[in-house]
N, C-alpha and C positions, 0 to 999 in steps of 0.2 A: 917380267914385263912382256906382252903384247908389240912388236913391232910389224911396221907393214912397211912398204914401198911408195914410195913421193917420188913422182916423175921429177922431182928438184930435184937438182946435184948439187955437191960442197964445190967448194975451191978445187978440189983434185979430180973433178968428174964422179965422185964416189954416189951411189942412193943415199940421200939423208933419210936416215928411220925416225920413223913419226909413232910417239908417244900414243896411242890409242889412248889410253885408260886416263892419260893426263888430257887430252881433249875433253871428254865424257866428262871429267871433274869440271872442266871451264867450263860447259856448256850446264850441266846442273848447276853449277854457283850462278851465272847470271838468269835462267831461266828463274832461279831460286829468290832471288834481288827481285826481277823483274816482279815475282807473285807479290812477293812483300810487299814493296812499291804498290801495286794497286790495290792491295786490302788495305792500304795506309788513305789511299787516298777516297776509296769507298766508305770507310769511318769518318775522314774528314767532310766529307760530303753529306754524312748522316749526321755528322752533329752541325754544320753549315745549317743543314735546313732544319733541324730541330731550335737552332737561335732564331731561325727565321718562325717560329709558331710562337703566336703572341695566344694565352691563355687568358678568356676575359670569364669575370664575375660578374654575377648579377643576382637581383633580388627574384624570386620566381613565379612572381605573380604574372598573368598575360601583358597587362600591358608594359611590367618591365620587360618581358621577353622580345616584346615587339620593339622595343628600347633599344636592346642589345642587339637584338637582328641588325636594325638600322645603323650603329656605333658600327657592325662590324662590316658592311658594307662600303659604308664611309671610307673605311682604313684599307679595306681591300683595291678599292678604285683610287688612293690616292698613294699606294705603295704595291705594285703590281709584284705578283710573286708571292706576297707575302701570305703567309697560311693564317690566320683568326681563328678561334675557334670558340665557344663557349663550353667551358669545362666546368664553373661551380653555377650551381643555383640554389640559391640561400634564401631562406625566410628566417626575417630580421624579428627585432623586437618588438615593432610596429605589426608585424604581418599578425603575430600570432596572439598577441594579449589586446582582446579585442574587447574588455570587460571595462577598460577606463579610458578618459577623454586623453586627448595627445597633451593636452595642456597636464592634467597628472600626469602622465607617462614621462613626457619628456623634463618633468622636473627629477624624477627617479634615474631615468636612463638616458643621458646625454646620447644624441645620435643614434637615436629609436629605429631609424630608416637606413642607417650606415655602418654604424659598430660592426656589425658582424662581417658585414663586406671587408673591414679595414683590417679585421682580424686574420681574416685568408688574405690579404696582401703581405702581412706581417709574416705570416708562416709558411709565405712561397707557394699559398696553395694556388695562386693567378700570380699573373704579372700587371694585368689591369683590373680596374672595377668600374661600370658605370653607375651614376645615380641621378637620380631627377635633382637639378642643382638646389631647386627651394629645399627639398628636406636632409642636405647637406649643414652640420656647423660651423659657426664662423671660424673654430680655430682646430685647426687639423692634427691630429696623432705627431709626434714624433717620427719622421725617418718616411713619412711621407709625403706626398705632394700631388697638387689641382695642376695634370699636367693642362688639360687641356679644356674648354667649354666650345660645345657645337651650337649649330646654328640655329637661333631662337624661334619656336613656333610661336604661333599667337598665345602670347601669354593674360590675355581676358580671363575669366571667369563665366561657367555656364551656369545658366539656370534649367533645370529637368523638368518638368512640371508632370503630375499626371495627368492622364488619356482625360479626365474629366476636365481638366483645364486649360486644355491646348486650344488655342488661337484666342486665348480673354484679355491678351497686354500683359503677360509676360505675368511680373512681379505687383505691377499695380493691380492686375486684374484679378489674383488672389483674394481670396476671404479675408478679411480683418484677421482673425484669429486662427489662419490658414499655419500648422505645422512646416517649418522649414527645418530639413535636416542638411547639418554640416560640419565636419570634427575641427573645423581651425576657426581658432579666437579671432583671427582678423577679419574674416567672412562673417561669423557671429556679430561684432562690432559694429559693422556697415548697419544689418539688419537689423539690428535693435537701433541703433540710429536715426533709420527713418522710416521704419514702420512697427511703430511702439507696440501696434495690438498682437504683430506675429510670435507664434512659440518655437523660438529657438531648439531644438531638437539633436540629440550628438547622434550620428550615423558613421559607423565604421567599417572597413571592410574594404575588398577591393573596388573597381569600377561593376563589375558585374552583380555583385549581391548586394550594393546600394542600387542599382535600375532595380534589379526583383524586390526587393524592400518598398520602393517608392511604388511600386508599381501592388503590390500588393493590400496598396492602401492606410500603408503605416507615416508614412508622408504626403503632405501636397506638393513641394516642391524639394529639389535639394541641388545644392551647386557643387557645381565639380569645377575641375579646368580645360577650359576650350582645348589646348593641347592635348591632355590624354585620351578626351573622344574625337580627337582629328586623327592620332595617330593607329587608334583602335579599328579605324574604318569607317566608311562612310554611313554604317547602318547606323554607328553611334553618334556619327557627328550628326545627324538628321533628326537627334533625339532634345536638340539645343531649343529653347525654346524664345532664349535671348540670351543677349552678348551683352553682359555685366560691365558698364563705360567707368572710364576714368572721365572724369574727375571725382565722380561720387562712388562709383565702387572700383580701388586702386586693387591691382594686381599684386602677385607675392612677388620678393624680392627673387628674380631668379628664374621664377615661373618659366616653364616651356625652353630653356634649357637643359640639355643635358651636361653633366661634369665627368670627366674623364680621370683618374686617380689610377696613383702607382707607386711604387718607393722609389722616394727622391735619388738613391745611387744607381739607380739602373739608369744611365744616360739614353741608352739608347732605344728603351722603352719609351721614355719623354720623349725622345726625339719624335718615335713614330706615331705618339698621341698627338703633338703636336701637328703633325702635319693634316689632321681634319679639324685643327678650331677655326672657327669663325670669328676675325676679328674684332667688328662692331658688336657682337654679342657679349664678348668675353672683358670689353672696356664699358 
């Protein structure tokens, strides 16, 4: 052993000798505690903020991206800190079998627009998923859950009309046997209803390759929904040539809604979906 001198005395006036090599030990063991301790709490802190990153899905067409943008916006300004981030972008069944009417499709593939979203919530690959709430089913997966619906745009219906027939009165001012394209039976419905002579016409596709389609002269008119060209931008919303009225032409159930979806056991995902629904929307 190492001894030194400590100006301390014992009981008899003697130098008490002081341990060297046993201090070095104290002082490495808690210098050694103290390291631990803060890589303990630096991992804690990394996994802290990784429960803080909510992982959203989406379908990955533009205007759902412009969707998801806006969802994660929402959730950012109404849970400060919190990190969002869009990590899947999925084309659904809808996106890609573009050869039959939704009315075929969706008798084949329940949830033509959703399924695939539902299935990376099921396999952890997101924590949430948005969807336009009209082409959500009424009855939802097992082990999932409609955490949340945001705040409803104008859920109308547009009419497009081509360059040749902008400013004629919209829908009346059409040809008798004026082609109208549109993939939903309820829209179909309206129009065969009260104007017997038009040809119903199926048009598929996103927002952008039904304008170039219409515009290319393969239609005269074709309806979309006032929502998706409001949220698209103002270039598209400018493209409206009339606003499709209730009582004679009703809206989809849902319409201009977003729904927000996640597995029912994650409380605290729900929770933080929850905190951007809009309530009059959502009753």
């Amino acid at each position: 052993r190492t001894f030194h001198k400590n100006k301390s005395k014992n009981e008899y006036g003697i130098d008490r000798p002081v341990d060297i090599s046993m201090e070095r030990t104290s002082f490495l063991l808690t210098f050694s505690a103290a390291a631990v301790a803060a890589a303990l709490y630096i991992r804690y802190r990394r996994t802290e903020k990784s429960k803080d990153t909510l992982r959203i899905g989406t379908r990955k067409s533009d205007l759902a991206m412009v969707q998801a943008r806006y969802v994660v916006s929402l959730l950012q300004n109404a849970n400060p800190g919190l990190n969002v981030k869009i990590t899947q972008k999925i084309e659904a069944v809808g996106d890609v079998r573009l050869d039959q009417s939704l009315k075929e499709l969706a008798a084949q593939v329940p949830g033509l627009f959703s399924k695939h979203l539902e299935l990376c919530l099921l396999a952890n690959g997101c924590d949430a998923v948005v969807h336009s709430l009209k082409d959500m089913p009424t009855t939802l997966p097992d082990k999932l859950t409609l955490a949340a619906i945001t705040e409803r745009e104008d859920p109308r219906d547009a009419l497009v009309v081509h360059a040749k027939h902008k400013g004629k009165g919209g829908l009346k001012g059409l040809p008798k046997d004026a082609i109208i394209g549109t993939s939903s039976v309820r829209r179909e419905a309206f129009i065969r209803r009260d104007f017997k002579g038009f040809q119903v016409k199926i048009i598929r596709g996103n927002v952008n390759s039904r304008l170039a389609k219409l515009d290319d002269g393969q239609y005269d008119a074709i309806i979309l929904a006032v929502a998706g060209l409001k949220r698209l931008g103002k270039e598209f919303e400018e493209r409206i040539e009339e606003y499709l009225e209730p009582p004679h032409f009703l809206y989809g159930v849902g319409q201009g809604s977003l729904g927000l979806q996640c597995r029912e056991e994650d409380e605290h995902i729900v929770a933080i979906l929850k905190s951007v629904e809009h309530w009059e929307s959502a009753v």
